[in-house]
C-alpha positions in Angstrom: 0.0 0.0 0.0 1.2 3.4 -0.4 2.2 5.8 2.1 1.0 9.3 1.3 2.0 12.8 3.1 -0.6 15.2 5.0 -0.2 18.3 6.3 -2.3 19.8 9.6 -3.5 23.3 7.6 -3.8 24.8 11.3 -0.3 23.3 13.1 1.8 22.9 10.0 2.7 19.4 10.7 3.6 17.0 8.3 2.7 13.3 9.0 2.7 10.2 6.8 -0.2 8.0 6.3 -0.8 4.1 4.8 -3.2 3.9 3.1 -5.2 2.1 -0.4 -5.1 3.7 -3.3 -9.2 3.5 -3.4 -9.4 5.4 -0.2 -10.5 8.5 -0.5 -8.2 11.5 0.8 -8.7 12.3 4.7 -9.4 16.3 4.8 -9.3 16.4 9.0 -7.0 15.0 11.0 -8.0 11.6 13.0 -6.8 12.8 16.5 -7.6 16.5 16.2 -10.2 17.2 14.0 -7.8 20.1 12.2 -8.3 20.5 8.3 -5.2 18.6 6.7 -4.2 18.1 3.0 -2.5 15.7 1.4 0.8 16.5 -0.4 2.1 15.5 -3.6 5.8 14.2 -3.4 7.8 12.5 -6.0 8.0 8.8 -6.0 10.2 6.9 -4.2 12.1 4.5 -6.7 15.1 5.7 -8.6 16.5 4.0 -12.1 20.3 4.0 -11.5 22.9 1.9 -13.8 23.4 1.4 -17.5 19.7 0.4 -19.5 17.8 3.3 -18.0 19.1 6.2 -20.0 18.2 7.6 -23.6 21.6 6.7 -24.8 21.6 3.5 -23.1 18.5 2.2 -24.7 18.7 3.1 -28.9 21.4 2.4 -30.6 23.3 5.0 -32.2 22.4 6.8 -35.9 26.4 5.6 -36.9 25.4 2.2 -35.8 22.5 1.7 -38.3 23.5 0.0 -41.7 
C-alpha cells in the first residue's frame, strides 16, 4: 500500500499516512479534528545503472546500416 503525506492546515505538521489507493483523501486530522491536505511528493524508486538512460536504450544513428 502506499504511504501518502498530509499536512495539519492549522499546526503545519507533516505526517505520513498508509493507506489504499481506493481510499479517498482524509481532509481532517484523526486525532484533532484540524483540516489537513495531502501532499504530492515524488516517488520513491530511482532507475540507477546502464539500460535506463536515452543513450543507453537506442542504438546509435552511426550504428545503423
Amino acid at each position: 500500500m502506499p504511504t501518502y503525506q498530509y499536512k495539519n492546515l492549522k499546526t503545519g505538521e507533516v505526517f505520513e499516512v498508509t493507506q489504499r489507493i481506493t481510499e479517498t483523501a482524509w481532509t481532517v486530522h484523526p486525532e484533532t479534528g484540524d483540516p489537513v491536505k495531502r501532499l504530492i511528493s515524488k516517488p520513491g524508486i530511482a532507475f540507477k545503472g546502464s539500460g535506463f538512460y536515452v543513450t543507453d536504450s537506442r542504438p546509435s544513428s552511426n550504428s545503423e546500416g
